[in-house]
N, C-alpha and C positions, 0 to 999 in steps of 0.2 A: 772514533766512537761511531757506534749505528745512529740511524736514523732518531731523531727526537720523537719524544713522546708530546702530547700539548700540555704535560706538565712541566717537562723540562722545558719546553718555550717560558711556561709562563715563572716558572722558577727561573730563569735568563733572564727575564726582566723586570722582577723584582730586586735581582741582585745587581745588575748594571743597566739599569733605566735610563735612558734615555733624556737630553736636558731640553724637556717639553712645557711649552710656556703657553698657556690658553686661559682665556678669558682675565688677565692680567696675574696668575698664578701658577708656579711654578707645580708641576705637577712631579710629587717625587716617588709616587708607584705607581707607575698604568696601570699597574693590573687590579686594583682595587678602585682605582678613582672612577667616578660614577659617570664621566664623559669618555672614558677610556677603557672600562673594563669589559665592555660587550664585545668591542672591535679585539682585545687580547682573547677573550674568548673565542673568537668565530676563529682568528687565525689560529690556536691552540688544535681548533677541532680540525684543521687539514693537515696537523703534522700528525694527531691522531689516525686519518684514515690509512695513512702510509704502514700501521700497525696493522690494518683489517685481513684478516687470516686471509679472505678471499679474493683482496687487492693485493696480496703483497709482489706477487710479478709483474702488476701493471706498476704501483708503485715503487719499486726501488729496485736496486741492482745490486750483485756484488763490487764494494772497492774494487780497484786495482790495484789499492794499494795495500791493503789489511783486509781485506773478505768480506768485510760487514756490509749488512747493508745500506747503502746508501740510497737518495732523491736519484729515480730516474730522472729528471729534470736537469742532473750535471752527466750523465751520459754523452757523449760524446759517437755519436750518430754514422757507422760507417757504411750503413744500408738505409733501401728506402723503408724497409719492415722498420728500421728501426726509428726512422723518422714517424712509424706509424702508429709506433709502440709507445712512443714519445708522447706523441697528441691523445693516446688515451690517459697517459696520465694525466695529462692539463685538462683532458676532458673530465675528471675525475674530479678534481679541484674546482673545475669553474664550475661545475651542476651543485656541489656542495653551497657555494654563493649564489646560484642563478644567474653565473656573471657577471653582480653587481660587485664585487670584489676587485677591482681594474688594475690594483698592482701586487695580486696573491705572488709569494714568493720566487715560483716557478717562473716569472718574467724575467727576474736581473738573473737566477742561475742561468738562465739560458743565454744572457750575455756573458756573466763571468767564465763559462763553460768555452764557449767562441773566441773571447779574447785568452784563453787561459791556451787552448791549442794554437791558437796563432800566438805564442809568446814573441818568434820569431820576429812577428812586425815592432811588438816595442823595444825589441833588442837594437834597432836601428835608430832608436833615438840615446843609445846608453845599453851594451850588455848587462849589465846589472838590472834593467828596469824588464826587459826579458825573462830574467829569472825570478825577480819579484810578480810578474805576472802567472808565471807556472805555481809557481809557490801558494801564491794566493787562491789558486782555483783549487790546489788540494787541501787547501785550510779549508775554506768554505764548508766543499766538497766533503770533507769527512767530520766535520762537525756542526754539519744540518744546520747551516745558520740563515737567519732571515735579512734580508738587505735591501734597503731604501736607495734612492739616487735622487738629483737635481741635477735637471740641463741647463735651462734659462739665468741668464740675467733679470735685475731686478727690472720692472720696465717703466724706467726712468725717462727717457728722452730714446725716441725710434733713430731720429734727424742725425743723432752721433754716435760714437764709434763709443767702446764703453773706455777706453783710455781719456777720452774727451770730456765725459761726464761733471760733475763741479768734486770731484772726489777720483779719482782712480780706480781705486779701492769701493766703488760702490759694488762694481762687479767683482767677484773672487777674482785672484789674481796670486803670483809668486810676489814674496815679498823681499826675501831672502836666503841663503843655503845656511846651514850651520852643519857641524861635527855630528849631530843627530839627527838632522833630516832639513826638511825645508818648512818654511814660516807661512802661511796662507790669511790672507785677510778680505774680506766683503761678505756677499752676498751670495748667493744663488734660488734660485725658486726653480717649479717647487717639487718639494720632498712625500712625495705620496707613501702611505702608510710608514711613518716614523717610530711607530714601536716596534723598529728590528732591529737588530744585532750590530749593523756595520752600515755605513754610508758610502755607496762606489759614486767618486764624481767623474765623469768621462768627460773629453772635449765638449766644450758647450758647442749652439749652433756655428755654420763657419764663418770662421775668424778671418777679415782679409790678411791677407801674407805679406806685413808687414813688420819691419825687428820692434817696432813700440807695441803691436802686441800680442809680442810673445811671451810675457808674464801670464799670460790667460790661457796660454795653452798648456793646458794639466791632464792628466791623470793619476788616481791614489784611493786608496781605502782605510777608514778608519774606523774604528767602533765608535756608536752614536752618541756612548758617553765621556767622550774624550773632551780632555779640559778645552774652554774656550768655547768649543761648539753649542749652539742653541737652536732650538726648532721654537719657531714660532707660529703658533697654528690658527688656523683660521677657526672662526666660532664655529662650534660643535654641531652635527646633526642629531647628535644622539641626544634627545630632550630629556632623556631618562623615565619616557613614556613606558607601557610594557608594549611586546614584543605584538601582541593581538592586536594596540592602535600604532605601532610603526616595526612591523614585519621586517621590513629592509634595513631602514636610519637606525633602528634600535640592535642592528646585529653587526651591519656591514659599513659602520660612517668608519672608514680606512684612515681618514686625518688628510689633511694637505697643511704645509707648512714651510716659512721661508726661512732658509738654511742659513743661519749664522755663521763667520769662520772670523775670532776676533782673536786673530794672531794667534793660529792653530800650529803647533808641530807637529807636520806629518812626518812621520822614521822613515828615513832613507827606505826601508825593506818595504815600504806601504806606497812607494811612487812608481808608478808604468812609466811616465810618459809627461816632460817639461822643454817647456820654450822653443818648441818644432812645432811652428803654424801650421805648417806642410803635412806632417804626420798625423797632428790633432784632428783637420781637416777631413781626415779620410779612413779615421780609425773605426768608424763602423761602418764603413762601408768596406773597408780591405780585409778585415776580419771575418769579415760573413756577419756578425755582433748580431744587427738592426734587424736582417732573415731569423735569422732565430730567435729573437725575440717575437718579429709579426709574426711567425707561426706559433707560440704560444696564443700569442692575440686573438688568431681568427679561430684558433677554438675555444678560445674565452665569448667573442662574438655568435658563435653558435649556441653555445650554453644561452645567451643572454636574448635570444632572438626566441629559442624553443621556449624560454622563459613567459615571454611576451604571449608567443604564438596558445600556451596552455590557460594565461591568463582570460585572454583575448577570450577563447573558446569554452573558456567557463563560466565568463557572464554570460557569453549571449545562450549556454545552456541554463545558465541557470534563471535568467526572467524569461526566455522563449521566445528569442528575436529571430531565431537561426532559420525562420522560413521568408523572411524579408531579402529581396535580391539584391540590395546592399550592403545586407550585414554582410552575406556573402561575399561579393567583391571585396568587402575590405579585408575580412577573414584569409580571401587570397592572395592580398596582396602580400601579406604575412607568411603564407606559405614562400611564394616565389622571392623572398628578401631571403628566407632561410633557406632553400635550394641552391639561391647565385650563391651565397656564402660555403655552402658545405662542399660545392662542387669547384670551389676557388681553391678549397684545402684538398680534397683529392689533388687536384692540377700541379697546385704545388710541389706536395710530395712526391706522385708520379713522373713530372719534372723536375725531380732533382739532381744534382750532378756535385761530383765531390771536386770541393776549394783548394787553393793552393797550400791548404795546410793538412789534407788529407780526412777532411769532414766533409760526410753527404750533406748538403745544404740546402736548403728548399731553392724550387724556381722562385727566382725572386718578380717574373710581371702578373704572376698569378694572386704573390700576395699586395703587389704593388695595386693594384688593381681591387684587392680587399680592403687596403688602407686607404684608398679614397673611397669608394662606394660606399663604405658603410658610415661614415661622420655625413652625408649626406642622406641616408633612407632610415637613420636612426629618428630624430624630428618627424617624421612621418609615420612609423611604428609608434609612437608617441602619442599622435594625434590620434592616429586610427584608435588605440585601446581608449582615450577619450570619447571618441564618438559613441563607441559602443557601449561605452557605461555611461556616457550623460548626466543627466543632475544627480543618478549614483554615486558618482565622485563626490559631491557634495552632503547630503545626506547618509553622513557615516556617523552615526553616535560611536561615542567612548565605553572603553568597555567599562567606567566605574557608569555612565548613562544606562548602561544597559541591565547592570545589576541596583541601579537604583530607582527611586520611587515611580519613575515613568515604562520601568521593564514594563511593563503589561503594555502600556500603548506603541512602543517599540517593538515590541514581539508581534502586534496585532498588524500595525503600517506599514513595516516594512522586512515582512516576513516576502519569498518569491515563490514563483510558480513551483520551481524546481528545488527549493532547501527553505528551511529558518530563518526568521531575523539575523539569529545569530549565523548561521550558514553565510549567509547571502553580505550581512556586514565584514565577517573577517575576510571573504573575496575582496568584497571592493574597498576595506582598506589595504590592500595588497595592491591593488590596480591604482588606488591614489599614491602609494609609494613609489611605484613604478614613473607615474605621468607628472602629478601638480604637486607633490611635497615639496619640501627642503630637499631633503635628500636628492626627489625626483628633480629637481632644476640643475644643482649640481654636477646628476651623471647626463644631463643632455648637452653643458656648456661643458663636460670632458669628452664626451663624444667628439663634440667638432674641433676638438684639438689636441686629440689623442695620439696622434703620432706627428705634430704641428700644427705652421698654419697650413690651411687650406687650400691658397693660390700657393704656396711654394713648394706645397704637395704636387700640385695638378705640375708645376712646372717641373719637377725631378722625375714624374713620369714621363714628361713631354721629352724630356733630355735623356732618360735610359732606355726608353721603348724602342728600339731597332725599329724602325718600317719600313726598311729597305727592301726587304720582300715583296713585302705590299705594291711601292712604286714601283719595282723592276716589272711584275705581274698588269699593272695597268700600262706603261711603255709597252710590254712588248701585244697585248691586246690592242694599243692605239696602230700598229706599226705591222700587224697582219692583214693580208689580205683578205677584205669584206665584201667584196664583189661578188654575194654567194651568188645573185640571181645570173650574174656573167656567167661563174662556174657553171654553174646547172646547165646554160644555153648551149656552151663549149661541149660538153659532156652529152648533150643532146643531139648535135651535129656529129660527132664524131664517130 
């Protein structure tokens, strides 16, 4: 089938909903329930824009395999134009959320798409799991579907191994084979936007290479409303406020949720990859998987900075700070966060070089180098649009405040230089969604652990960054002749 409409998303999820479990209630239609139906909404409107007459080449492609058109997003990349042609679609989708969107579709296609050309790698753990990998990327692939994932364990005890736990089974794990597939039982966290279609679990973080546990190491896909399976989700952003007092929480709360598996059958045809620590280990990194997913990222990142940088520059037009040499500085520091970032995604693309599975892939120290800097100078973009709206942040009436008995004293205090009461309130509650809401605290503690922790980021770069260049370049400077003022004497004599 072509590409989904955002009706047919939300008709998918009315008819196999997902078993979502918030605030002690089973929620049996996203798409109606009043903590869940703005977020079906927003994601409805970017299967929408893949329809837009004037996107549709950035938008989708022909199948390969029936003509239709499909999510550029499973495109499979055999140039850098096409790497280039890629990032507009993600740029397309993330301007649509501003960003704040952090796990919009296009993220897992762009793994299932990497793991789906590299079948080859999980044919090494099982031919069969190889062809279930192909299979699955032209399922996906031609029936525009939306998919959620979980990496982590639950985080029970750091100090043990999750085999060691007072349970086994707290972390997911195999429990047994049968004639239809294998039996899954635990945990996993967490599950970002859970009203989609299928659940991909890949390797969780690495497993020491150990036979006790090799039960943990999985790969499979299932659909979200598959018996046994439960999402259990954290309290809701979406207060059911309107949209003028939470602009963001009231469109973009995506859900996070901890993944239930209580004695799940997964079908033999929905498993890649079992009981190979070694393989599990290394499957997104051998795949290319993790590059292609950060390059969705960092132009999700770009969306989300220009986001800022618009905000940013429309308070300080709209009360009239913009001739203070401060507001300026901080104004630029925003610029130069959005510069390293978009010239990190050039770099990438322009370095890239095709994998052993015959996908151009992005340079991987370009975006490695995206993937830490930015969980660090987010907090600080944060602070900065803070500073510039000041007790602005605080003094935001509601919009029933504004149309009630006090309108007139509202319209008269805090009316600005530059716009209306109303002007000037619907910015700064944009800027408070952004910095000190619900919402806003949420996307600053996902920042700093958006692609892990932090130290074992720094440390994965410390271990794949070649600098051997670098040293050979200082040797051989320490080990030439510096004796220029001797030269020069010599050369004077002569």
């Amino acid at each position: 089938m072509p590409v989904r409409t955002g009706q047919e998303v939300i008709d998918g999820l009315k008819a196999n909903p997902p078993t979502l479990f918030i605030n002690g209630e089973r929620i049996t239609d996203p798409t109606t329930h009043p903590v869940t139906k703005n977020a079906v909404a927003s994601l409805a409107h970017l299967y929408d824009l893949q329809h837009d007459p004037e996107l549709r080449d950035i938008m989708t492609f022909e199948s390969p395999m029936t003509g239709d058109r499909v999510g550029r997003s499973f495109h499979v990349p055999e140039s850098k134009e096409d790497l280039e042609k890629r990032a507009e679609m993600h740029k397309v989708w993330a301007d649509a959320c501003m960003g704040f969107l952090g796990r919009a579709p296009d993220y897992m296609n762009n793994n299932i798409m990497a793991a789906g050309v590299a079948s080859d790698y999980f044919a090494k753990c099982d031919p069969r799991f190889g062809e279930n990998m192909r299979n699955y990327f032209d399922y996906v692939r031609e029936n525009d579907l939306a998919m959620t994932h979980a990496l982590t364990n639950p985080q029970v005890n750091r100090e043990v191994s999750a085999n060691q736990l007072p349970d086994p089974y707290i972390a997911m794990g195999l429990v047994k084979e049968t004639d239809e597939g294998i039996i899954v039982r635990g945990a996993r966290m967490m599950a970002t936007l859970p009203i989609a279609d299928e659940i991909v679990i890949f390797p969780s973080t690495v497993l020491k290479e150990q036979e006790d546990m090799a039960k943990y190491a999985l790969a499979f896909a299932i659909p979200t409303n598959t018996a046994g399976l439960y999402f259990q989700c954290r309290e809701p952003l979406d207060y059911g406020k309107s949209k003028a007092d939470h602009p963001l929480g009231a469109r973009f709360d995506e859900m996070d949720a901890m993944v239930i598996f209580d004695d799940v059958l997964v079908p033999w045809d929905r498993v890649f990859l079992m009981n190979d620590v070694a393989l599990a280990n290394r499957a997104y990194g051998d795949t290319s998987a993790m590059l292609h997913m950060a390059h969705q990222v960092i132009n999700l990142k770009i969306a989300k900075t220009e986001a800022i940088l618009g905000v940013a520059q429309s308070v300080v037009d709209m009360i009239g700070s913009g001739q203070f040499q401060h507001v300026q500085s901080k104004i630029s520091e925003i610029i130069i966060a959005l510069e390293i970032m978009k010239g990190l995604k050039v770099a990438c693309e322009q370095g890239a070089t095709v994998n052993d599975y015959g996908v151009m892939t992005p340079a991987r120290a370009p975006l490695d180098a995206a993937r830490n800097y930015y969980p660090t100078i987010y907090p600080r973009l944060v602070e900065i649009l803070q500073l510039l709206s000041a007790s602005g942040l605080i003094m935001i009436p509601t919009e029933e405040d504004r149309q009630g008995p006090m309108a007139e004293h509202i319209a008269k205090y805090l009316q600005a230089r530059n716009g209306s009461s109303d002007d000037r309130i619907k910015l700064y509650r944009l800027a408070w969604d952004m910095t000190i809401s619900g919402f806003a605290g949420r996307q600053s503690l996902y920042e700093k652990f958006f692609f892990g922790d932090p130290v074992r980021m720094h440390m994965a770069l410390y271990g794949n960054y070649d600098r051997s260049k670098q040293v050979e370049q200082v040797e051989a400077f320490l080990n030439q002749d510096t004796d220029v003022q001797g030269v020069k004497e010599k050369e004077l004599v002569s």
